[in-house]
N, C-alpha and C positions, 0 to 999 in steps of 0.2 A: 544413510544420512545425507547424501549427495542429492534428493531428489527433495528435502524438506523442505527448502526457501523456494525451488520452484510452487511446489505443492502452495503454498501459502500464499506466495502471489497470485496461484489460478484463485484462489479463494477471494483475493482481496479485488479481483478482476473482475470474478461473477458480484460482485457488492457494487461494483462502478458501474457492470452494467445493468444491475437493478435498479441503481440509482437512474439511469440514460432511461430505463424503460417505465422506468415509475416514481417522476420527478415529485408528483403532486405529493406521491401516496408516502415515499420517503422523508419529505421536504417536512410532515408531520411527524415525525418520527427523530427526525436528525436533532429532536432538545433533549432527546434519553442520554446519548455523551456529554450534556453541560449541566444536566439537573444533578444536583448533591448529594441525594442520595445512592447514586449510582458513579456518582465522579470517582469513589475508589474503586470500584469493578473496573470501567473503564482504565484506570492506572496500571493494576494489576494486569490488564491483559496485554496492555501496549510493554512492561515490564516482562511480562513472560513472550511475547513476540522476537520483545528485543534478545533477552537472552537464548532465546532457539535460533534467531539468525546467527549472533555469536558463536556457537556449538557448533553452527552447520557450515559453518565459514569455511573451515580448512577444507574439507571434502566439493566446492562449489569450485565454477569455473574462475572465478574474479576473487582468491580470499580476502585481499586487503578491504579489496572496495564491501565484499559484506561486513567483514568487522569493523571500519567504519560506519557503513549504514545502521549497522545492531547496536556500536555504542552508544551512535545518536536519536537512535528512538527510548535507548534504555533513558537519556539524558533528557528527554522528554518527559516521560513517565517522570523520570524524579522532578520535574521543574514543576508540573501542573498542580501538586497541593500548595505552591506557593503563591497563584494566582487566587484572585480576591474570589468572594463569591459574586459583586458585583462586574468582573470583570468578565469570568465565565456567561453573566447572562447579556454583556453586550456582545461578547463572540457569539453566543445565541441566537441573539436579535442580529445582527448580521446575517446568520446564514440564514435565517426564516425571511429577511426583508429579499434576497437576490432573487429572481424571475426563475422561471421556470427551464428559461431555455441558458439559463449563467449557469443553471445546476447540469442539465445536460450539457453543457461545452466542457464545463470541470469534470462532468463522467467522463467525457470521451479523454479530455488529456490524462486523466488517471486510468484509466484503459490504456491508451500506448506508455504509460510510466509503468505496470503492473506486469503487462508484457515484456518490455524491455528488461524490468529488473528479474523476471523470472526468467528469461531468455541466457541474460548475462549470470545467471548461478546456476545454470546446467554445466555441467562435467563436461568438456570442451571432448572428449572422445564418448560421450554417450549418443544412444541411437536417435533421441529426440533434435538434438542439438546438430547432426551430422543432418536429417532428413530436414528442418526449420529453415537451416542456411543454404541447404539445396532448394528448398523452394524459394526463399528469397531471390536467389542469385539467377531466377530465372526472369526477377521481375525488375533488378536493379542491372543499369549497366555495370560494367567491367571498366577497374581502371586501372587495370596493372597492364 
């Protein structure tokens, strides 16, 4: 259970950076999350997201900070059928109107957001976590 919220971030990681590597080809794809007939699939998964971070909370390096994160995606989920349908298609039109390279800079910061939260819900004595901060620490000064 300890290795599931990482596992899901490397997932939600490699999605960012298919996004960085195939702005165009995603950018037509990114209206299957606001179109309505799919806005409950969508619900339902961000709903079962939320509640597997929740689950895997206790066993992760940071609990509080996951079951916060998990309550508030679950709180998400419940918010979204409250949104109009015409408001789902201005967030739509939003994300279809940004540039190609707005969509790559929001890949790459949701890359270092995906990493870091998966980084921070490794088991503080696992092997991943022990070998990550050793290579960090070869590239970040010391300030102790």
């Amino acid at each position: 259970m300890a290795y599931v919220i990482p596992a899901l971030a490397a997932i939600l990681f490699m999605i960012s950076a298919l996004l960085f590597l195939f702005s165009g080809f995603m950018k037509k794809h990114l209206y299957f999350f606001f179109d309505q007939k799919w806005v409950n699939v969508v619900i339902v998964l961000r709903m079962l997201t939320g509640f597997i971070v929740i689950a895997a909370a206790p066993a992760s390096g940071a609990p509080n900070l996951m079951l916060f994160l998990g309550v508030g995606i679950v709180f998400i989920a419940f918010t979204t059928p409250f949104l109009s349908d015409e408001r789902l298609d201005e967030l739509a039109e939003w994300w279809l109107s940004l540039s190609n390279l707005t969509l790559k800079f929001c890949a790459l910061s949701w890359m270092f957001i995906w990493f870091l939260f998966g980084y921070i819900a490794l088991p503080k004595d696992s092997y991943p976590a022990i070998y990550i901060s050793s290579y960090i620490s070869k590239f970040l000064p010391s300030f102790y």
